[in-house]
Biopython code that builds the backbone (N, CA, C, O; Angstrom):
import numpy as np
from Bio.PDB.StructureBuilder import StructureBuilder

atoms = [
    (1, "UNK", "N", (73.880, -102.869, -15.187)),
    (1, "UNK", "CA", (72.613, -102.167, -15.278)),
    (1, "UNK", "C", (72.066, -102.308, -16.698)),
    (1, "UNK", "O", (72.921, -102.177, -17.574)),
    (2, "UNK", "N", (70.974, -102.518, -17.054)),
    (2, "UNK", "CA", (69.941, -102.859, -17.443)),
    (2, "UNK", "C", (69.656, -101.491, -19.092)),
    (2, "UNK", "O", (69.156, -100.503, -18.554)),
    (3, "UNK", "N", (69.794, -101.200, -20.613)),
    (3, "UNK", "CA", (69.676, -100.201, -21.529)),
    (3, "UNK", "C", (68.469, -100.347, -22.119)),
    (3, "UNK", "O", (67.897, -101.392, -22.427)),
    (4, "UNK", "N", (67.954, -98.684, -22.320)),
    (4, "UNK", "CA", (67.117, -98.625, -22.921)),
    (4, "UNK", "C", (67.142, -97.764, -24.375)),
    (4, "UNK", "O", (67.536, -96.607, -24.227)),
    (5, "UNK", "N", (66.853, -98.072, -25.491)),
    (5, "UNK", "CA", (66.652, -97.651, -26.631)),
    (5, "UNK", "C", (65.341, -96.594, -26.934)),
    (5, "UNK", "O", (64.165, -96.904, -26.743)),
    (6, "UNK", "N", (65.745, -95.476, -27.373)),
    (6, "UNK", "CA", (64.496, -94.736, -27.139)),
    (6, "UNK", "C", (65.114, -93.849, -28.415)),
    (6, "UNK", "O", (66.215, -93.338, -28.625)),
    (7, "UNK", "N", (63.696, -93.930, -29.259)),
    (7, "UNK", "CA", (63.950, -93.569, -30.791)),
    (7, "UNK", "C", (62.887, -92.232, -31.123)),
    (7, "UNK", "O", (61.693, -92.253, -30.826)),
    (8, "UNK", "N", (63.325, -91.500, -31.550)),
    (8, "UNK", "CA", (62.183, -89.922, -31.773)),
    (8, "UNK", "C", (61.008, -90.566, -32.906)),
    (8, "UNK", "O", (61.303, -90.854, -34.066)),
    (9, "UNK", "N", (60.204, -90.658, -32.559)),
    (9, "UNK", "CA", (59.020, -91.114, -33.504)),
    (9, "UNK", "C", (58.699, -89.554, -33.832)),
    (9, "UNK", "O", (59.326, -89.366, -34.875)),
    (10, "UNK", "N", (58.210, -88.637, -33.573)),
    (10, "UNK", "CA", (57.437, -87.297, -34.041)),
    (10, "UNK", "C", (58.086, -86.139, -33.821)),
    (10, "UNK", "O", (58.946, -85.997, -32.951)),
    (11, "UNK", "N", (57.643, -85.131, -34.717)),
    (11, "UNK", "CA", (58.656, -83.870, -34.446)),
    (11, "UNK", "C", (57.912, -83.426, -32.907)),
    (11, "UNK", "O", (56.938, -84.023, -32.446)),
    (12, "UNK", "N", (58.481, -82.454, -32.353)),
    (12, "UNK", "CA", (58.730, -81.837, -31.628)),
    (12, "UNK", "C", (58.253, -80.264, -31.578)),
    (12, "UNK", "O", (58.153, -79.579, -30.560)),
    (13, "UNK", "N", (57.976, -79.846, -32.980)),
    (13, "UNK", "CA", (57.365, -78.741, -33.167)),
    (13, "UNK", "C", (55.754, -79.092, -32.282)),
    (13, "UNK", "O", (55.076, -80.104, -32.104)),
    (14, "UNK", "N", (55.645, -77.628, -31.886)),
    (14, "UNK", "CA", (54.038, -77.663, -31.247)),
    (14, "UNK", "C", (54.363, -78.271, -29.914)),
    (14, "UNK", "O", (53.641, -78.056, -28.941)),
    (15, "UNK", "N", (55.128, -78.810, -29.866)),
    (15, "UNK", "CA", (55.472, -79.588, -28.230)),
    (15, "UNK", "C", (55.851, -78.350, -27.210)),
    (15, "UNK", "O", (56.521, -77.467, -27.746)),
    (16, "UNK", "N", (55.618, -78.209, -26.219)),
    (16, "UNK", "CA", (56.389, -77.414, -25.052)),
    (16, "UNK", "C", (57.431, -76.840, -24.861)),
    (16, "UNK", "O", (57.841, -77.122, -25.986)),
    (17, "UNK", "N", (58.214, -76.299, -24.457)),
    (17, "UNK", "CA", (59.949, -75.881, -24.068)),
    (17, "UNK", "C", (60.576, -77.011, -22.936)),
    (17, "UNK", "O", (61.780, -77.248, -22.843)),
    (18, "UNK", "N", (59.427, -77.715, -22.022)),
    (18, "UNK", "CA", (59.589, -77.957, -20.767)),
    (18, "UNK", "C", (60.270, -79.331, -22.077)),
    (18, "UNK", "O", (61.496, -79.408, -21.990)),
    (19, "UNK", "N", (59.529, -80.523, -23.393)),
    (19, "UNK", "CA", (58.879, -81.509, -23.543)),
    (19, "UNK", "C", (60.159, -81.364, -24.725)),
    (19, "UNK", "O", (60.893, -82.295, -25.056)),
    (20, "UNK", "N", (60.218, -79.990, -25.247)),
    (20, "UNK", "CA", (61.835, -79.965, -26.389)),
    (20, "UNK", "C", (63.167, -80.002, -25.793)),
    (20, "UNK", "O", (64.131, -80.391, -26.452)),
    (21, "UNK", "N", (63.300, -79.515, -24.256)),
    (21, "UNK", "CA", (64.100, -79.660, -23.486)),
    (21, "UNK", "C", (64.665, -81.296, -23.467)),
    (21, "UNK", "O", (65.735, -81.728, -23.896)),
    (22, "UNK", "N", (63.536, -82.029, -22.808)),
    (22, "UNK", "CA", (63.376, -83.483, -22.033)),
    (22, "UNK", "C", (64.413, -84.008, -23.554)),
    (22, "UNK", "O", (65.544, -84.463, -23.386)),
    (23, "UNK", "N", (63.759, -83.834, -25.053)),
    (23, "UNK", "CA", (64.310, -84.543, -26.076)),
    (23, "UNK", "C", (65.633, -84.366, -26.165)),
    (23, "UNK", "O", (66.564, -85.170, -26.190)),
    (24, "UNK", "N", (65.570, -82.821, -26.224)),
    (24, "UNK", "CA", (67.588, -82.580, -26.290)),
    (24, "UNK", "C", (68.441, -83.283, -25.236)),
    (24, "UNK", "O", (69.549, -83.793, -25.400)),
    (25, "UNK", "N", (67.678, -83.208, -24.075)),
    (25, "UNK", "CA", (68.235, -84.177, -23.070)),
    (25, "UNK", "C", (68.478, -85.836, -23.284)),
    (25, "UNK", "O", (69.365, -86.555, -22.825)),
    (26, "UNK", "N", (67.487, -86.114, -24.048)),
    (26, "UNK", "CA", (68.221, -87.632, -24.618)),
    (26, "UNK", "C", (69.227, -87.551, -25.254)),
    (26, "UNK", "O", (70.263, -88.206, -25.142)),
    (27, "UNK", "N", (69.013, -86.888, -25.824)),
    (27, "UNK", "CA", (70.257, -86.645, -27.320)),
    (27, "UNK", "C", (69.499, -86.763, -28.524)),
    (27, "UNK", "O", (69.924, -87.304, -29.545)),
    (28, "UNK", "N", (68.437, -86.279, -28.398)),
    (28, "UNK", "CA", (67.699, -87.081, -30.193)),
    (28, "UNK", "C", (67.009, -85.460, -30.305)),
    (28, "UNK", "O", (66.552, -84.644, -29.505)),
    (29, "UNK", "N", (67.262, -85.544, -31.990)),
    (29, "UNK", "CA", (67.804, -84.475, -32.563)),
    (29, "UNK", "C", (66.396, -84.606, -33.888)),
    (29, "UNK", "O", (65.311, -84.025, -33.885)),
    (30, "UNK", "N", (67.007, -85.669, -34.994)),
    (30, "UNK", "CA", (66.323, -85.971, -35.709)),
    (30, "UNK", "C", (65.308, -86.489, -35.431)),
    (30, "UNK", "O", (65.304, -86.859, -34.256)),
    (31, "UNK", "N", (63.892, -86.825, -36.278)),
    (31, "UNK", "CA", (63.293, -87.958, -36.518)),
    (31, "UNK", "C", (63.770, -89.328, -36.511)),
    (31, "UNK", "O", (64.836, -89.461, -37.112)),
    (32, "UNK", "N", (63.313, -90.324, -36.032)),
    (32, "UNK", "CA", (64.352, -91.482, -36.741)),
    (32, "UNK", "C", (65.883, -91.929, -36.228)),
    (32, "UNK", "O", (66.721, -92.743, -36.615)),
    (33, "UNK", "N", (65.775, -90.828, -35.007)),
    (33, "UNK", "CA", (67.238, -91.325, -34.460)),
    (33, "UNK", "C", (67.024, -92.041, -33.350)),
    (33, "UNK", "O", (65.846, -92.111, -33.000)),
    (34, "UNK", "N", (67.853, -92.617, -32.667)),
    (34, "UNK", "CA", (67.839, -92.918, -31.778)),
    (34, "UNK", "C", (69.282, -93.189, -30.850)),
    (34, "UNK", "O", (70.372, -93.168, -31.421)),
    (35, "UNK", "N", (69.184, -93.421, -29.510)),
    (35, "UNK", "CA", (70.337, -93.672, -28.649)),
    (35, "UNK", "C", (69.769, -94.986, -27.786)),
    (35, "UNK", "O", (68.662, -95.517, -27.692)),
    (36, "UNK", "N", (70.835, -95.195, -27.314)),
    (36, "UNK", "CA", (70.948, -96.378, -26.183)),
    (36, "UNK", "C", (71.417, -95.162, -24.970)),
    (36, "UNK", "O", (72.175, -94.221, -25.202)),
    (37, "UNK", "N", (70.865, -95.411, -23.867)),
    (37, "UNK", "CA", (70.623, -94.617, -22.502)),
    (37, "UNK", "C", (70.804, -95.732, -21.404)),
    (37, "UNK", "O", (70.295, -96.844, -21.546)),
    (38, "UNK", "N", (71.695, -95.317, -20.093)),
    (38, "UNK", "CA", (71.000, -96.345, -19.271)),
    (38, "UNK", "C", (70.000, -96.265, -18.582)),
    (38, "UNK", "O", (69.499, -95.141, -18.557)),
    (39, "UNK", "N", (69.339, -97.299, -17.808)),
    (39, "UNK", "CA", (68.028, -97.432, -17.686)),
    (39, "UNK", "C", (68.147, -96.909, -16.158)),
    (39, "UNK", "O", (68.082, -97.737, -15.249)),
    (40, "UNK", "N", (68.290, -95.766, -15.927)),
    (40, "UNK", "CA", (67.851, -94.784, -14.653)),
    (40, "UNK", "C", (66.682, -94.302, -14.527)),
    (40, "UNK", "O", (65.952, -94.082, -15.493)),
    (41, "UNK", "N", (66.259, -94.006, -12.913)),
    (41, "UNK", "CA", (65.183, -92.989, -12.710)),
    (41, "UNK", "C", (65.538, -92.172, -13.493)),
    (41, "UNK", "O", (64.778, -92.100, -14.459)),
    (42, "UNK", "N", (66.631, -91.295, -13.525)),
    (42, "UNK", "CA", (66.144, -89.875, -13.862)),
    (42, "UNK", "C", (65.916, -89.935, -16.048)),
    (42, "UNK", "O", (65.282, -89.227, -16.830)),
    (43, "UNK", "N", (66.771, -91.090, -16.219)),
    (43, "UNK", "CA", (66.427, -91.217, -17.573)),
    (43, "UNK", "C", (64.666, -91.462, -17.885)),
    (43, "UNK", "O", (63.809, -90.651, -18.235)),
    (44, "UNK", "N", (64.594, -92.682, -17.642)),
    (44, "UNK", "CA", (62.805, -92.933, -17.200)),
    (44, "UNK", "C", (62.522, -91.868, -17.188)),
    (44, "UNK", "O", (62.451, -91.405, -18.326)),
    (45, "UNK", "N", (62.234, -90.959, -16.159)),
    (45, "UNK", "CA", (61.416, -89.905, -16.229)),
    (45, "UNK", "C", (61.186, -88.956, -16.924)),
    (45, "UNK", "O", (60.111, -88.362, -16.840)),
    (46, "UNK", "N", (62.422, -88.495, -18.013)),
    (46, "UNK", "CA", (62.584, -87.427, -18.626)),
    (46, "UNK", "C", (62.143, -88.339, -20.210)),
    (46, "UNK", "O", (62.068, -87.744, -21.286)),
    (47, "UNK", "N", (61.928, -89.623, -20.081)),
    (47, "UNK", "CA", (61.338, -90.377, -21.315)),
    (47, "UNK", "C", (59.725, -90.554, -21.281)),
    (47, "UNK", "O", (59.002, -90.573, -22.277)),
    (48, "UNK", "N", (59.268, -90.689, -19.802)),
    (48, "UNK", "CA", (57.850, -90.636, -19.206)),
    (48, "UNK", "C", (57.110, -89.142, -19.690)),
    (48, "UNK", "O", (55.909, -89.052, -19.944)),
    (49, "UNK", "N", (58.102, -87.978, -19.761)),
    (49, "UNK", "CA", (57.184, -86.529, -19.718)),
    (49, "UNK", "C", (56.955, -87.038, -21.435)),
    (49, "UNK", "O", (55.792, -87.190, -21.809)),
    (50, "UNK", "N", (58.067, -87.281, -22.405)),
    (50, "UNK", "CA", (57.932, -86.593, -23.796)),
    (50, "UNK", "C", (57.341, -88.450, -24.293)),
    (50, "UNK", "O", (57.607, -88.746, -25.458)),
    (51, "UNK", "N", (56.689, -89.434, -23.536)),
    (51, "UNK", "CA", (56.325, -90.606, -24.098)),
    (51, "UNK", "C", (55.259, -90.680, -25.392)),
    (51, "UNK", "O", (55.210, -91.675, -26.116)),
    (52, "UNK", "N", (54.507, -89.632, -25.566)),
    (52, "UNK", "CA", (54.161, -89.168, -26.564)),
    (52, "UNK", "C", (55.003, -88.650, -28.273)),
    (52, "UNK", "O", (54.472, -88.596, -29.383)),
    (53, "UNK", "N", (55.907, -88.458, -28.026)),
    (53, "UNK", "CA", (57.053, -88.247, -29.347)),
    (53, "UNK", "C", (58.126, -89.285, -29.439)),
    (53, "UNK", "O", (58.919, -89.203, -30.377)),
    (54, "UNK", "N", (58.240, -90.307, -28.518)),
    (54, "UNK", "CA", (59.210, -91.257, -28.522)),
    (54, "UNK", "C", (58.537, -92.803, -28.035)),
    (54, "UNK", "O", (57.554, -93.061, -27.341)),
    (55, "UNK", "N", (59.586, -93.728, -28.764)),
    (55, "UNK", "CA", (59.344, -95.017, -28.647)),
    (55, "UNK", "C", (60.287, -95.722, -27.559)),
    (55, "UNK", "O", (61.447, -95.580, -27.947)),
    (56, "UNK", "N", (60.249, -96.348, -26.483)),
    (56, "UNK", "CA", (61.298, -96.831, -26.195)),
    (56, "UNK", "C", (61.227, -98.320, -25.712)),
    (56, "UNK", "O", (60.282, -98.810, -25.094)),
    (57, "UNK", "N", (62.082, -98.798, -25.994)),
    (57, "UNK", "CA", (62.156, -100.355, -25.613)),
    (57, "UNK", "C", (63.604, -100.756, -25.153)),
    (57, "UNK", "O", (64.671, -100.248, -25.496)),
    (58, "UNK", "N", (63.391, -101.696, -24.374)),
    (58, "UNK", "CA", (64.452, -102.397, -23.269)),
    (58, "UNK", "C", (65.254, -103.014, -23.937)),
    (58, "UNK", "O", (64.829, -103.500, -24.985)),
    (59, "UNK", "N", (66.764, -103.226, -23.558)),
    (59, "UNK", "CA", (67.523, -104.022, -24.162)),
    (59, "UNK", "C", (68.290, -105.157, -23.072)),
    (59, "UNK", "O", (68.660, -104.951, -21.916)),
    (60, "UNK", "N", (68.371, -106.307, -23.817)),
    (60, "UNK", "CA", (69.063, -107.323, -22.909)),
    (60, "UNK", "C", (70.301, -107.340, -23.066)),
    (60, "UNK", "O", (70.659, -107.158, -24.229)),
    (61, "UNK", "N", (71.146, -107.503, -22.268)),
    (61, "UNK", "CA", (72.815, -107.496, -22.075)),
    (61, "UNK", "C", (73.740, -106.551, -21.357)),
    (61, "UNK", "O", (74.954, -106.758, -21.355)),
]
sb = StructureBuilder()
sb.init_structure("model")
sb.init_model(0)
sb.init_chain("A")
sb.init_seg("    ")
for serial, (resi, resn, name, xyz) in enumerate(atoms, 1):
    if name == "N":
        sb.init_residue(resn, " ", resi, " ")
    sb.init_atom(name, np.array(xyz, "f"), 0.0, 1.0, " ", f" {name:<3s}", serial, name[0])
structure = sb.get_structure()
């Protein structure tokens, strides 16, 4: 299966509970961090609500 890299571009302050949730749920904490995730629906989606505070791009291998 197929990883995606998804890095916190913006704080999170002013954002939602529903949208600070979705982030803690990646695992990204800081600014500037980032994880490798696999590339699931339910990941997708919870990257689709907060696509506004995060960057994410596909990885090959």
């Amino acid at each position: 299966m197929s990883r995606i890299k998804v890095t916190l571009k913006r704080s999170t302050i002013g954002a939602t509970a529903k949208q600070v949730d979705n982030v803690k749920g990646l695992g990204l904490r800081k600014i500037g961090q980032s994880r490798e995730l696999e590339n699931t629906p339910a990941v997708r989606g919870m990257v689709k609500q907060v696509l506004h505070l995060v960057e994410c791009e596909e990885i090959q291998g």
